[in-house]
C-alpha positions in Angstrom: 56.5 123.9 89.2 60.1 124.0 89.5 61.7 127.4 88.9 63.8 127.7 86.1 67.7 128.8 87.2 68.9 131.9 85.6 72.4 132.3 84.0 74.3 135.4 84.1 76.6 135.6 81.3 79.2 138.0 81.2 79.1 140.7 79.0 81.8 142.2 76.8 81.0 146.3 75.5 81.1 147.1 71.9 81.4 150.6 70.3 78.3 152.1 68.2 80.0 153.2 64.8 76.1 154.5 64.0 73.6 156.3 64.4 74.6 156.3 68.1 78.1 156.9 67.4 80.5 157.2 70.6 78.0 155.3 73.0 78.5 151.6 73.5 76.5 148.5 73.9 76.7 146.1 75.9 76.0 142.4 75.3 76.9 139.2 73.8 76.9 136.8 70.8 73.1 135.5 71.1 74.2 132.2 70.5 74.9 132.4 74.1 71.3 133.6 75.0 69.6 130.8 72.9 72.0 127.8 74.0 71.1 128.9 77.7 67.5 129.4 77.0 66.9 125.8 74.8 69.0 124.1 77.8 66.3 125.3 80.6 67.7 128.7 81.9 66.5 131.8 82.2 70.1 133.8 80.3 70.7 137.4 82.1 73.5 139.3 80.5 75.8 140.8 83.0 77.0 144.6 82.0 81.1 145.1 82.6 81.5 147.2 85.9 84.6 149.2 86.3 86.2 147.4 88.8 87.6 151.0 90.2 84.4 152.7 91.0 83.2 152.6 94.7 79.9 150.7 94.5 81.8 148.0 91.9 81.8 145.3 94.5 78.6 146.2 95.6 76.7 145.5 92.1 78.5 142.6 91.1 77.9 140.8 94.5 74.1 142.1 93.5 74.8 140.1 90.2 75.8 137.2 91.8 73.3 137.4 93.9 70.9 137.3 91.7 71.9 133.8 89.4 72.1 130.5 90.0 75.1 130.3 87.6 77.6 132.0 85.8 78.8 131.7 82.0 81.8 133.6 81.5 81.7 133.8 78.1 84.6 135.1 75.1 85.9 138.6 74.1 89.1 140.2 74.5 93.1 138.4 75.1 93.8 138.4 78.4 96.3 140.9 79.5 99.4 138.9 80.9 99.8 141.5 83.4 97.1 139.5 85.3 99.2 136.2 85.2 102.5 137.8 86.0 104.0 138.1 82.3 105.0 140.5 79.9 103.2 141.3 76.4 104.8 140.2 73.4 104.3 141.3 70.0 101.8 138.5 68.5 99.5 140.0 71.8 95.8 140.6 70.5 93.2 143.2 72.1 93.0 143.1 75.9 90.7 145.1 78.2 92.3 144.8 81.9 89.4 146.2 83.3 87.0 143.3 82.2 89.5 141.2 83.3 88.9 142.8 86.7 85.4 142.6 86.2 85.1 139.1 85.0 87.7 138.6 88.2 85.5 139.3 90.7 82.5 137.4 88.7 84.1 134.7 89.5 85.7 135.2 92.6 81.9 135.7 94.4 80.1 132.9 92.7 82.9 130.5 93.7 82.3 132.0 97.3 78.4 131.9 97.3 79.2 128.0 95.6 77.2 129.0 92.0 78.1 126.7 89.1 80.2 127.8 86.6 81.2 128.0 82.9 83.5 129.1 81.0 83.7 129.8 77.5 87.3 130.5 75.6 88.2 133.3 76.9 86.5 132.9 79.9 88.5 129.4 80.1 91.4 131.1 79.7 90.5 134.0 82.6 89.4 130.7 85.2 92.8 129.0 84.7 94.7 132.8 84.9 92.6 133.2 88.1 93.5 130.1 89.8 97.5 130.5 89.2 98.0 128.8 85.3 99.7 129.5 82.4 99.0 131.0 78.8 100.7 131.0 75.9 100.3 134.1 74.1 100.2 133.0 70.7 100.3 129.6 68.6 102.7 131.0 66.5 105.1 131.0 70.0 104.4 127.0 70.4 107.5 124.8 70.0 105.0 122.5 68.0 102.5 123.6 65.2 98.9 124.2 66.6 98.5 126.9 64.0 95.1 124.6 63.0 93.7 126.1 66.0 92.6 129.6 64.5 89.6 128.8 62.4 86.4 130.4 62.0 84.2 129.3 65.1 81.3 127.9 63.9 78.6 125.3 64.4 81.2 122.6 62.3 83.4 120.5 63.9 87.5 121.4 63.5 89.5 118.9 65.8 88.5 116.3 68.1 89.3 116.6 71.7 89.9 113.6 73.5 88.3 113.2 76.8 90.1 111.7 80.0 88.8 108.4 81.6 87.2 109.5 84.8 86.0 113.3 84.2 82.9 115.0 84.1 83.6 116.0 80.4 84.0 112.0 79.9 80.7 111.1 81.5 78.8 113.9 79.3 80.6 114.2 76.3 82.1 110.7 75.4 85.5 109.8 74.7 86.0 112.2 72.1 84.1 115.3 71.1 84.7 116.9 67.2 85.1 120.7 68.4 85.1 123.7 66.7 87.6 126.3 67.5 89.0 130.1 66.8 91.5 130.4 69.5 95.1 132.2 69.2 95.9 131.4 73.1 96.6 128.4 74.5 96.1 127.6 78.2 99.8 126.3 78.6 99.6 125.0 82.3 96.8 124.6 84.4 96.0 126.3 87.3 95.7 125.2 90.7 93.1 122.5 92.0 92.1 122.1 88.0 91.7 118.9 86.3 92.7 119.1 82.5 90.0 117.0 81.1 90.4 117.0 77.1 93.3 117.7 74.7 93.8 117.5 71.4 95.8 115.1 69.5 98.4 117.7 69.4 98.5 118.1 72.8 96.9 121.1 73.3 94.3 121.5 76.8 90.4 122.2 75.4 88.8 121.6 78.8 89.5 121.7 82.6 86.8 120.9 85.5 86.6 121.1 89.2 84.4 119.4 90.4 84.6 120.5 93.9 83.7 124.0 92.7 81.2 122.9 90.3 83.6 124.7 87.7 83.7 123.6 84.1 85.8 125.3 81.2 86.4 124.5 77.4 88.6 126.5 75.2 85.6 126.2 72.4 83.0 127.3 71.1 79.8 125.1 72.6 77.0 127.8 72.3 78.0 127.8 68.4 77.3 124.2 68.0 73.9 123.7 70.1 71.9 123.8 67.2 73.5 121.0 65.1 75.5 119.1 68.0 73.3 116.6 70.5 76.4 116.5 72.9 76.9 120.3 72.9 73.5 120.4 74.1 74.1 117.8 76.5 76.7 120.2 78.2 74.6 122.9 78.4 72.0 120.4 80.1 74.5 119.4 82.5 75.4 123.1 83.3 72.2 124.0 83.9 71.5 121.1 86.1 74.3 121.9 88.0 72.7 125.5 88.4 69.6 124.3 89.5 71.2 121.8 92.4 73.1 123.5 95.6 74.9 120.2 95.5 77.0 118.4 93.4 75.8 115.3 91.7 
């Protein structure tokens, strides 16, 4: 019997504001868990370590480690202290030291050669990682791409148009209708990346590298498993990818 690969997906940590007020829990939307699960993986969340403790590379080599492949999945803005800019006022929420955290995630799995998803925010902390661009806010776009912050749901809000020749091509089609709830916009991409679906308004949805067995989309594909054949078909393909030390 073939062993099932397991998934770490990156956690975020949320406040109790409860009957366990001033504790916090750790964990994610469990549309992650069940797209992982009904794809053929075994989903582990992975607890934010503080990158500054001792034993913090340690653990998270331990995490890494442990999985077959890694979904870095939404939360927080990125801080543009990591990429080298300065915050301006339409700047959400951002939590530097889960950048750090989700850093090093995927530092180490790109080392020990573990496939690799990311998931809006975590598309947007890939293309950071690797030396791109973000744009802080839509309203900060020369064009209007205000469309883009909608609820994130299992419906469909733009279609992305995928490019001849990539991986998102072969297992999505030519065009994919997308949700999305996104107030960044990945504005360059970052170095070795191939942008592999835009919207009509120009704006990048999904990179890949191949090489790296590293896919990102700036949706929401967990969302849409239940109602969406090729969202499911993605998930499919990540997992296969976990399950092979190879790329096929």
């Amino acid at each position: 019997m073939t062993r099932k690969p397991v998934i770490g997906i990156s956690g975020s940590r949320i406040p109790d504001i409860g009957v366990f007020a001033g504790t916090n829990h750790d964990g994610v939307n469990d549309a992650y868990v069940r797209a992982v699960a009904a794809a053929g993986g075994i989903p582990v969340i992975l607890p934010v370590i503080r990158p500054a403790d001792d034993s913090a590379l340690t653990l998270v080599s331990g995490m890494i480690a442990a999985v077959d492949g890694l979904i870095l999945s939404g939360g927080h803005d990125i801080a543009p202290s990591f990429y080298g800019k300065a915050a301006l006022p339409e700047l959400g929420d951002t939590w530097p030291e889960r950048d750090a955290f989700d850093k090093m995630l995927l530092e180490l799995a790109i080392e020990a050669k573990k496939a690799v998803l990311g998931i809006c925010r975590g598309f947007q902390l890939i293309n950071a990682v690797l030396g791109g661009d973000l744009l802080q806010d839509v309203s900060y776009s020369e064009t209007d791409v205000s469309h883009h912050v909608e609820l994130a749901s299992s419906m469909g809000r733009h279609v992305v148009r995928m490019k001849p020749g990539t991986l998102f091509r072969d297992v999505l089609g030519a065009h994919e209708d997308t949700n999305s709830y996104h107030h960044q916009i990945v504005t360059r991409a970052g170095n070795g990346l191939t942008v592999s679906g835009q919207t009509e308004d120009g704006v990048i949805e999904a990179v890949e590298h191949i090489g790296l067995k590293l896919l990102a989309v700036q949706w929401h594909p967990e969302m849409m498993v239940p109602e969406s054949p090729s969202m499911r078909r993605l998930f499919a393909y990540f997992i296969s990818l976990a399950q092979s030390r190879s790329i096929s």
